[in-house]
C-alpha positions as CSV (number, residue, x, y, z in Angstrom):
1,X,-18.9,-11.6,-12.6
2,X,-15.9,-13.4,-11.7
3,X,-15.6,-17.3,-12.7
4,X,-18.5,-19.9,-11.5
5,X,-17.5,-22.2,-8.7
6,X,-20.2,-24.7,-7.7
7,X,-18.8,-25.9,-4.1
8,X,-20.3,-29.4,-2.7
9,X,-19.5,-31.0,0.5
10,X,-21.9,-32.6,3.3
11,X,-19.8,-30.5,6.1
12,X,-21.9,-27.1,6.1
13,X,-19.2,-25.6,8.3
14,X,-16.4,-26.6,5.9
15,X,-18.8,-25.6,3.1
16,X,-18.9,-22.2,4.4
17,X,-15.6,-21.9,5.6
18,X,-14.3,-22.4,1.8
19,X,-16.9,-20.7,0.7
20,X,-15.8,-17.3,2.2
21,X,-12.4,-18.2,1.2
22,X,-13.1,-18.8,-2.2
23,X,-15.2,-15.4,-2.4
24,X,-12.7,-13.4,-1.1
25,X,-10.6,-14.5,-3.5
26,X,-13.5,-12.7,-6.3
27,X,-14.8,-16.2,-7.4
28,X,-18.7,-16.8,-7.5
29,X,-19.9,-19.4,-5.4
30,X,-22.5,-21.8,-5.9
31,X,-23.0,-23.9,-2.7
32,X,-24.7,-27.6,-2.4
33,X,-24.7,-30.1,0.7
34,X,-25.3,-33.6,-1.5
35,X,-25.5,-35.1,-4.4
36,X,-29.0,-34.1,-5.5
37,X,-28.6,-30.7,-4.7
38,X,-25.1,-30.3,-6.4
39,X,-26.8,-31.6,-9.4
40,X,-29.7,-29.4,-9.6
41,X,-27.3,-26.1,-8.8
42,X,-24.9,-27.6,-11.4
43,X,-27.7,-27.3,-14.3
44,X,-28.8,-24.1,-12.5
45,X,-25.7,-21.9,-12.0
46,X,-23.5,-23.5,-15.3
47,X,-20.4,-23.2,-13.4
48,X,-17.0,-23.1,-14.8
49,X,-15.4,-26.0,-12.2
50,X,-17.0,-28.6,-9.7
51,X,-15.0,-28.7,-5.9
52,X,-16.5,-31.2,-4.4
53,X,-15.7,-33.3,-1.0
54,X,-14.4,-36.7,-1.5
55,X,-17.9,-38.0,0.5
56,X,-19.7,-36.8,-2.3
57,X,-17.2,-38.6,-4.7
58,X,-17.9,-42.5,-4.3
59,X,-18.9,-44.4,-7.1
60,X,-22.0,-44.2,-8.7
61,X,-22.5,-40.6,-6.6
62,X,-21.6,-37.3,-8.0
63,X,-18.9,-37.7,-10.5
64,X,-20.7,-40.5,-12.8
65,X,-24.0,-38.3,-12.2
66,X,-22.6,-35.5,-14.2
67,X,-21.3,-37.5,-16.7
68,X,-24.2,-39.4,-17.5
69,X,-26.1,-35.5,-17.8
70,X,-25.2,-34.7,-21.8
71,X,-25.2,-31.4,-20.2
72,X,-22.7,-31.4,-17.3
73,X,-20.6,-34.1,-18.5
74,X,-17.8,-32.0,-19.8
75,X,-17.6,-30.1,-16.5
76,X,-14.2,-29.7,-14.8
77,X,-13.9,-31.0,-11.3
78,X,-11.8,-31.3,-8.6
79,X,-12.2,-33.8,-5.7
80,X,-11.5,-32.0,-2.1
81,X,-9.6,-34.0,0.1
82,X,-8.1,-33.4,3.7
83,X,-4.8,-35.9,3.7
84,X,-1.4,-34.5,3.3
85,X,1.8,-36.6,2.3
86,X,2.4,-38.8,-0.3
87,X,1.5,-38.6,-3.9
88,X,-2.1,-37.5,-4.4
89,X,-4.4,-39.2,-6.8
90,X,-5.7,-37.4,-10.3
91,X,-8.1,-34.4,-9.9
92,X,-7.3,-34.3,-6.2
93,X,-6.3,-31.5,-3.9
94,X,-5.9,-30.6,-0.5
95,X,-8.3,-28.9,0.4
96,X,-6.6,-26.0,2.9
97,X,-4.4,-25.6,-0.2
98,X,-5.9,-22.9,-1.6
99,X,-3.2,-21.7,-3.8
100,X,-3.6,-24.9,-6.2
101,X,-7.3,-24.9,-5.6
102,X,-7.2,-21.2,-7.2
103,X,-4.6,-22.4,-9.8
104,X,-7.1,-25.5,-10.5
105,X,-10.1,-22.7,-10.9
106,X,-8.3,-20.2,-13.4
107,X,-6.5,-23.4,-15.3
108,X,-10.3,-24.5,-16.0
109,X,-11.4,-24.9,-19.7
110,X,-13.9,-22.2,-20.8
111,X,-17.2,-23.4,-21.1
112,X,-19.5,-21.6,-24.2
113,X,-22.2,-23.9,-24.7
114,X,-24.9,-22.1,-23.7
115,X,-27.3,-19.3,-25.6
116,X,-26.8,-17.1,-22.7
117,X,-23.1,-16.9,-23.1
118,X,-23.1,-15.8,-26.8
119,X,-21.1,-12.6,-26.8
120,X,-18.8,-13.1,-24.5
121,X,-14.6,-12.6,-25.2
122,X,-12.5,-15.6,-23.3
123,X,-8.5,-15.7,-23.3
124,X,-5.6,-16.6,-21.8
125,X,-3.4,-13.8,-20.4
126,X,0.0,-15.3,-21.1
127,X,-1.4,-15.1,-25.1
128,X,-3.3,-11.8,-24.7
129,X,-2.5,-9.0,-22.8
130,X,-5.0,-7.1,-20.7
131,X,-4.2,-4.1,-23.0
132,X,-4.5,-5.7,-26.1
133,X,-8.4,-6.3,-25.0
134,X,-9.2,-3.3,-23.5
135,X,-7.9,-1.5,-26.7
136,X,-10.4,-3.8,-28.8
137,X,-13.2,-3.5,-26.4
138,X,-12.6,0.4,-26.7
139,X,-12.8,0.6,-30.3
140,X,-16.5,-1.5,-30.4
141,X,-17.4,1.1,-27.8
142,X,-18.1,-2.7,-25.6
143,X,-20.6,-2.2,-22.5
144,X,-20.2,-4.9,-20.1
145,X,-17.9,-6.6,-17.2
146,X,-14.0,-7.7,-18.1
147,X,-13.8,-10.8,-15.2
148,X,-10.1,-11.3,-14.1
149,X,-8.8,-14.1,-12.7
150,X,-5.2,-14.8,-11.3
151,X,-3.1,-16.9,-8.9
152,X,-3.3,-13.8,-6.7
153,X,-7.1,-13.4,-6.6
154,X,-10.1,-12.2,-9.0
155,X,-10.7,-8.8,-10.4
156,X,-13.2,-6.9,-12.6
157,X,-12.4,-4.0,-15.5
158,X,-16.0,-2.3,-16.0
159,X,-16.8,-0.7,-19.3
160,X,-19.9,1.8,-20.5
161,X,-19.0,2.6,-23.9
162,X,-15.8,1.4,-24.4
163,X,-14.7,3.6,-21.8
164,X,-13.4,1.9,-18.3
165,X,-15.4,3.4,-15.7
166,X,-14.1,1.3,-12.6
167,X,-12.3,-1.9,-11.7
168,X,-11.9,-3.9,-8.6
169,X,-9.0,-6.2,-7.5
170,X,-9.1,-7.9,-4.1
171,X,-9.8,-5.1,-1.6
172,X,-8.0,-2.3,-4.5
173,X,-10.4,-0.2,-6.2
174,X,-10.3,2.2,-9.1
175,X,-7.0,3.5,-11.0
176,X,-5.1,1.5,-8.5
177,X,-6.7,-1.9,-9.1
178,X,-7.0,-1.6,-12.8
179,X,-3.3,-0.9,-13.2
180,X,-2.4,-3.7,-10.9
181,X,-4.4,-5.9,-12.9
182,X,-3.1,-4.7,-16.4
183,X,0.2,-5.0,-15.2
184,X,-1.2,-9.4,-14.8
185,X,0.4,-11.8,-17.2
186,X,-1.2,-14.9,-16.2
187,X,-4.0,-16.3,-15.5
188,X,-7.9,-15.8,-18.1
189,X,-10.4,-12.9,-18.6
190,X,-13.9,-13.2,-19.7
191,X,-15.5,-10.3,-21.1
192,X,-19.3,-10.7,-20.6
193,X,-21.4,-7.9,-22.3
194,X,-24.4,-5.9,-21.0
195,X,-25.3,-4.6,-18.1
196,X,-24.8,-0.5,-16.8
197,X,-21.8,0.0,-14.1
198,X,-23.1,0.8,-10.7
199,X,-20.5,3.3,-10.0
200,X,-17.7,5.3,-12.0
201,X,-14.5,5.3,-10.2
202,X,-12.5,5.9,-13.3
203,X,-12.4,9.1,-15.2
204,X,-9.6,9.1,-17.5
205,X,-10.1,8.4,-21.2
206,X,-9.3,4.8,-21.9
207,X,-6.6,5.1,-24.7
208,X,-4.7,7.8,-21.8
209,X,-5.5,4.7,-19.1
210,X,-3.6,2.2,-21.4
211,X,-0.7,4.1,-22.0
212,X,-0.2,5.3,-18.4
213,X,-0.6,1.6,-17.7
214,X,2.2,0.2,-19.7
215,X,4.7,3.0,-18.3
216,X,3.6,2.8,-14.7
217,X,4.0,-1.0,-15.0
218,X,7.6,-1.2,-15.9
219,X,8.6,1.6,-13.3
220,X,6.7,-0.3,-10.5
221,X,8.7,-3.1,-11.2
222,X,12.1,-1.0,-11.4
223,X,10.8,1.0,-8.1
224,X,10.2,-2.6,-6.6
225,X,13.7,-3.7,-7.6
226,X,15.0,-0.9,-6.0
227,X,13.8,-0.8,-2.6
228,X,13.4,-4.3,-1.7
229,X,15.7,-6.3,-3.6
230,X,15.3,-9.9,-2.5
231,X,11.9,-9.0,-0.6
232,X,13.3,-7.0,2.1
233,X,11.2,-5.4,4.5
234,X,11.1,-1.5,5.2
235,X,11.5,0.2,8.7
236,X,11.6,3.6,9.7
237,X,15.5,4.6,10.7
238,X,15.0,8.7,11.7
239,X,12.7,11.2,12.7
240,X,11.0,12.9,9.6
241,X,10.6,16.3,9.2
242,X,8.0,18.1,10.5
243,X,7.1,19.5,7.3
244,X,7.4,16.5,5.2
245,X,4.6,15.8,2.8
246,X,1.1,14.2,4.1
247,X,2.1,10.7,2.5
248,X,5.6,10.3,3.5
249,X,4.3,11.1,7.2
250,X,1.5,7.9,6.7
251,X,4.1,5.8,5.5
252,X,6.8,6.8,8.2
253,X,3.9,6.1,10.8
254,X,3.4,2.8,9.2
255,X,7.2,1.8,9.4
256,X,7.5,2.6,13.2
257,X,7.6,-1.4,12.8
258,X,9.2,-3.5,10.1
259,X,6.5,-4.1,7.0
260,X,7.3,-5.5,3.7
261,X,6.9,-3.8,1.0
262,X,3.8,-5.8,-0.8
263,X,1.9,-5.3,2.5
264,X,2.4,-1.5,2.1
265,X,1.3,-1.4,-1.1
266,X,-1.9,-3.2,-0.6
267,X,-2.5,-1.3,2.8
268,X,-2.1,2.2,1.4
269,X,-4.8,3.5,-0.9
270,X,-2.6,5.7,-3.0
271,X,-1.2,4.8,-6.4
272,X,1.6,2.3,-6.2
273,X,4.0,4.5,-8.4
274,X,3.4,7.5,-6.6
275,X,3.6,5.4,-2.7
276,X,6.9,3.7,-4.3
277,X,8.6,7.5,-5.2
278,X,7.4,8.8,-2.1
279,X,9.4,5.8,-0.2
280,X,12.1,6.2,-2.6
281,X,12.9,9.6,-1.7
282,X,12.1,9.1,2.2
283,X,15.2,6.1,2.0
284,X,17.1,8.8,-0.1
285,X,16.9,11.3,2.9
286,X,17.9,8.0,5.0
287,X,14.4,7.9,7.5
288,X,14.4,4.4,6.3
289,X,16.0,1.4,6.1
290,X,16.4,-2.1,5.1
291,X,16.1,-5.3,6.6
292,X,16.6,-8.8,5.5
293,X,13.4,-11.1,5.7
294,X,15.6,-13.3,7.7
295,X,16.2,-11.1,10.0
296,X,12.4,-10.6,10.9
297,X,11.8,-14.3,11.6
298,X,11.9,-15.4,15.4
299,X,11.5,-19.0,16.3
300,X,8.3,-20.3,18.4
301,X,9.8,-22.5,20.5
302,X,13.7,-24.1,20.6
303,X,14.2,-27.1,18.5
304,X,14.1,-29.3,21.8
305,X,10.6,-27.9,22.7
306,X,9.1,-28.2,19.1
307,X,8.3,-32.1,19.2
308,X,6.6,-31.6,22.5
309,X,4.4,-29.0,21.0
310,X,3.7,-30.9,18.1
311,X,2.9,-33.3,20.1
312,X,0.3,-31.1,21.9
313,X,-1.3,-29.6,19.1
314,X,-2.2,-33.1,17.8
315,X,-4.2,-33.8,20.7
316,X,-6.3,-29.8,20.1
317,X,-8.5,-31.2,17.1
318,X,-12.4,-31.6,18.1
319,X,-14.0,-34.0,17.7
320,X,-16.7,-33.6,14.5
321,X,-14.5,-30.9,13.2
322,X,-12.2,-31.5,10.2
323,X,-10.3,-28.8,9.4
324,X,-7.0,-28.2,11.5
325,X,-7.6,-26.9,15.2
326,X,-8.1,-23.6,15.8
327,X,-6.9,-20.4,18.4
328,X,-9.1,-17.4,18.3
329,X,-7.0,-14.4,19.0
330,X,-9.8,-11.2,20.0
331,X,-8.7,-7.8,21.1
332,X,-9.5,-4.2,19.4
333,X,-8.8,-3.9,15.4
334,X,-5.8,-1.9,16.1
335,X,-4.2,-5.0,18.3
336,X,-5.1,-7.7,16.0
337,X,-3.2,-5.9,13.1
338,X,-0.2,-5.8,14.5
339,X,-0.1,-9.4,16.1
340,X,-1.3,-10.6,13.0
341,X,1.7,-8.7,11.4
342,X,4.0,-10.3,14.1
343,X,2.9,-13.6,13.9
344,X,3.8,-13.9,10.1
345,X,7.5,-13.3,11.5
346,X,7.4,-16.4,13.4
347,X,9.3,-19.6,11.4
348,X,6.7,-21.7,9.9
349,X,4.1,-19.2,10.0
350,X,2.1,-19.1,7.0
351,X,0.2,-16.0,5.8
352,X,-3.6,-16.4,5.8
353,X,-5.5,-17.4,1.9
354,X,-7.6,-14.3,1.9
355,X,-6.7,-10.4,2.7
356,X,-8.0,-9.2,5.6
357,X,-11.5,-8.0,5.3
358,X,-12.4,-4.3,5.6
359,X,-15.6,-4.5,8.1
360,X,-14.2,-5.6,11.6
361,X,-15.5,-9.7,11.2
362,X,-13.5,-12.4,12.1
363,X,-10.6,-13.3,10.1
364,X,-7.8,-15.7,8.9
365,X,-4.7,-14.2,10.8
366,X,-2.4,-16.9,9.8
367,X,-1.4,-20.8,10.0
368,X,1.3,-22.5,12.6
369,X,2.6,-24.9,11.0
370,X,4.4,-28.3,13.1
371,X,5.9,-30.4,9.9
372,X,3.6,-32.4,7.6
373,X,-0.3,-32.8,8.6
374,X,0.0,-30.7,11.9
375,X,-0.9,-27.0,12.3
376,X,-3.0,-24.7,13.6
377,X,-5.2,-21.8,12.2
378,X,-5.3,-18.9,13.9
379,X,-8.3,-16.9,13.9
380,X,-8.5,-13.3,14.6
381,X,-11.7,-11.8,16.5
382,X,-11.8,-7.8,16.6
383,X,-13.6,-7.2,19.5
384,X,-16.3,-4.2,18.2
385,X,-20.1,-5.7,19.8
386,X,-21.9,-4.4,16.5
387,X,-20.5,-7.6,15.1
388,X,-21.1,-10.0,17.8
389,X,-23.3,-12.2,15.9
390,X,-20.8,-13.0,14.1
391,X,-18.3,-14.1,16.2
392,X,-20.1,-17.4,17.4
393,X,-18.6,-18.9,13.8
394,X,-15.2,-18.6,14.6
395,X,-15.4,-20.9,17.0
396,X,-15.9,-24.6,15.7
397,X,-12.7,-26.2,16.3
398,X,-11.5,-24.0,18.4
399,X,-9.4,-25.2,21.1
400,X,-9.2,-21.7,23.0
401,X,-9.6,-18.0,22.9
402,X,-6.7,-15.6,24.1
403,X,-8.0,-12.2,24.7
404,X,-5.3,-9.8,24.2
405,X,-7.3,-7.1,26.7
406,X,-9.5,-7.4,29.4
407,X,-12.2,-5.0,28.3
408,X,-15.5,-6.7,28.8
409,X,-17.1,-8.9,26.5
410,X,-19.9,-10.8,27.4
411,X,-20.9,-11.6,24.3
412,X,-17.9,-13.4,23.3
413,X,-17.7,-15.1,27.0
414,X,-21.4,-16.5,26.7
415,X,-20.4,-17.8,22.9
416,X,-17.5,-19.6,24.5
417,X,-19.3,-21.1,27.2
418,X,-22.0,-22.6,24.6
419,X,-19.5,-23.9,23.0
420,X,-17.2,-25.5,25.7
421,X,-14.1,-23.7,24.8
422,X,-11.6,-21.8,27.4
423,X,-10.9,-18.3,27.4
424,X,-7.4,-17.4,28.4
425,X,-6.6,-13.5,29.3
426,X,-3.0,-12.8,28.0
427,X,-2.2,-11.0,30.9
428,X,-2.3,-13.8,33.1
429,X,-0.7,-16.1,30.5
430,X,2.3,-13.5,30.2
431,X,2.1,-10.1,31.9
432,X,1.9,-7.0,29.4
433,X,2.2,-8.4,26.1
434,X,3.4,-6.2,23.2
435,X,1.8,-7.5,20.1
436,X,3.9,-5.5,17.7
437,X,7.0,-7.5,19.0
438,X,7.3,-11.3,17.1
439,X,9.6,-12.3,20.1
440,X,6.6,-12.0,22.3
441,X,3.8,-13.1,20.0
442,X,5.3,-16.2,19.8
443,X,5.7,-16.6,23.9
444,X,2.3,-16.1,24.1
445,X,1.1,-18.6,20.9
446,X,3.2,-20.6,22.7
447,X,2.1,-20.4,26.1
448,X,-1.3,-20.9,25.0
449,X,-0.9,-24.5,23.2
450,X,1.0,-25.6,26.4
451,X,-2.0,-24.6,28.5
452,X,-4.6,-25.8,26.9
453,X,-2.4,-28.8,25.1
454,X,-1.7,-29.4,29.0
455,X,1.9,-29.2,28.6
């Protein structure tokens, strides 16, 4: 299991809303909506760190609860709070900042208190390396679960035997999330014995795993520093050959619009070393080419117009909703991808906190950002009716909803009327809209905050 999170706020929709967040991230969540309950999961779950909502934090509430419980007094915790600017106080974060929240989680002390937790093999990753432990849990012949956790996200090594029999890293499985992770050099592991592995995704002998690992590390990085010094993104330049191999034709199919190079790595299921030689030699034969990360970014609006849509996004929050305003962006799986990749070429666009989920559910396409305390999350809704149920959660906060096709969808149009919010047709906002084209994603982001913003 990954680290224990025991997550406490009074807002049930922020509480879920971090929640997923959080878990996507590999964390396990504990969830409470007050003070008694976060007390009674606190002695239930023995997390590893407390995030709880400043409403929760007042004195003689939850904070001087747990330390008055012999128990729970040494737990770490972090205070949630929603203001930006300025000079925060001690234990307090923002809470949409999710990078320091995960920093705050992995940076907690290790807790080994309990009975239950005799056994167990805790470190720090810029003292031990992954290898290092793998090689001692080998030689014990260890059964059990090796949780990672990193700036990046939370991962799992599984071991029957000594032997690693499968791992998990974000959405990466197997070979190609193991030597991700054991390529890691900060952040903890916990190695918590017992328990048989559900699946075997790994087959290699461990000791030939380790020493794969440490060359395959080093030539990523080289590979890495080869084709995208300085981040730059990949596009494709020429027609490939019709005979070309299987993956070189994926990857030229993928390219047909700039991508950077992380985002191919994570997207394509294949071993990073062998997707890194196969783009290696496809920019040798030149059917690729460079281009600056500078060069992708197109502007949302012109430097005159940006105060007045500042200005409009500030009136878009909800009333009874705390988190930044929303725009729900719903169209087939295929659309969404590509203006989600279009949107993160927009200045001030920030990528979303959590990869994209693998079942078609709504999801975190990005953030529009407006300068200090004003933005807007942008949610992405693929339009597939088997998960229709789901799509009525996207919508607290939600200022509108910009279809990006006009295929029916009655389900989403009754969860919009419910809820009061518009539904805007990008056609009739803009004409034919090419979401694989930043110059147009932006017209129509923008378009739609000066329409409902009424600008």
């Amino acid at each position: 299991m990954g680290l224990r999170v025991l997550l406490a706020d009074p807002d049930v929709d922020e509480l879920a809303e971090l929640s997923a967040v959080l878990q996507a991230r590999g964390f396990s969540v504990a969830l409470a909506n007050s003070v008694a309950s976060a007390i009674d999961r606190a002695r239930d779950t023995r997390p590893d760190i407390v995030l709880a909502a400043s409403a929760l934090c007042r004195p003689g509430d939850l904070i001087d609860q747990l330390r008055a419980d012999p128990k729970l007094a040494s737990l770490p915790l972090v205070i949630l709070v929603h203001i930006r600017g300025g000079s925060l106080p001690e234990r307090c974060i923002v809470r949409t900042d999710i990078d320091a929240l995960v920093a705050a989680i992995v940076a907690a002390p290790a807790r080994d208190t309990s009975p239950e937790s005799q056994g167990e093999l805790r470190g720090d990753l810029s003292q031990v390396s992954l290898v290092d432990v793998l090689q001692l849990l080998a030689m014990n012949r260890r059964t059990g679960t090796l949780s990672v956790a990193t700036i990046m996200g939370a991962g799992e090594i599984r071991l029957q035997d000594g032997d690693v029999v499968d791992a998990v890293y974000r959405r990466l499985e197997g070979e190609k999330a193991l030597y991700r992770l054991l390529g890691e050099r900060s952040g903890t592991f916990t190695f918590v014995p017992g328990g048989e592995p559900a699946l075997r995704r790994v087959d290699v002998p461990t000791s030939m795993l380790l020493i794969e690992a440490m060359r395959r590390v080093d030539e990523v990085s080289a590979r890495i520093a080869d084709l995208a010094p300085g981040g730059d993104a990949l596009v494709a330049a020429e027609p490939i050959e019709a005979d070309a191999p299987p993956l070189e034709q994926r990857l030229h199919e993928l390219l047909q619009a700039p991508r950077a190079l992380d985002e191919l790595l994570d997207e394509v299921e294949v071993l990073d070393l062998e997707l890194l030689e196969a783009l290696h030699a496809m920019m040798g034969r030149g059917l690729l080419r460079r281009i600056p990360r500078s060069a992708l970014v197109t502007a949302l609006a012109s430097q005159d117009k940006l105060p007045i849509l500042r200005a409009l996004v500030a009136r878009l929050a909800r009333e009874g909703y705390a988190g930044p305003p929303r725009l729900v962006v719903a169209g087939r799986e295929s659309r969404l991808l590509a203006f989600a990749q279009s949107m993160l070429r927009i200045e001030d666009a920030l990528p979303p906190a959590t990869p994209k989920p693998i079942p078609p559910v709504p999801h975190a396409l990005g953030t529009l950002r407006f300068g200090e305390a004003v933005e807007v999350a942008v949610i992405g809704i693929p339009l597939w009716s088997v998960m229709s149920p789901l799509w009525s959660m996207s919508l607290p906060g939600t200022a509108a909803v910009v279809r990006l096709d006009d295929d029916p969808a009655p389900e989403l149009d009754a969860a919009c009327e419910e809820r009061e919010v518009p539904v805007l047709h990008a056609s009739a906002l803009l004409g034919l809209v090419d979401e694989g084209d930043p110059v147009q994603v932006a017209a129509l982001l923008r378009t739609t905050l000066e329409t409902v913003g009424g600008g």
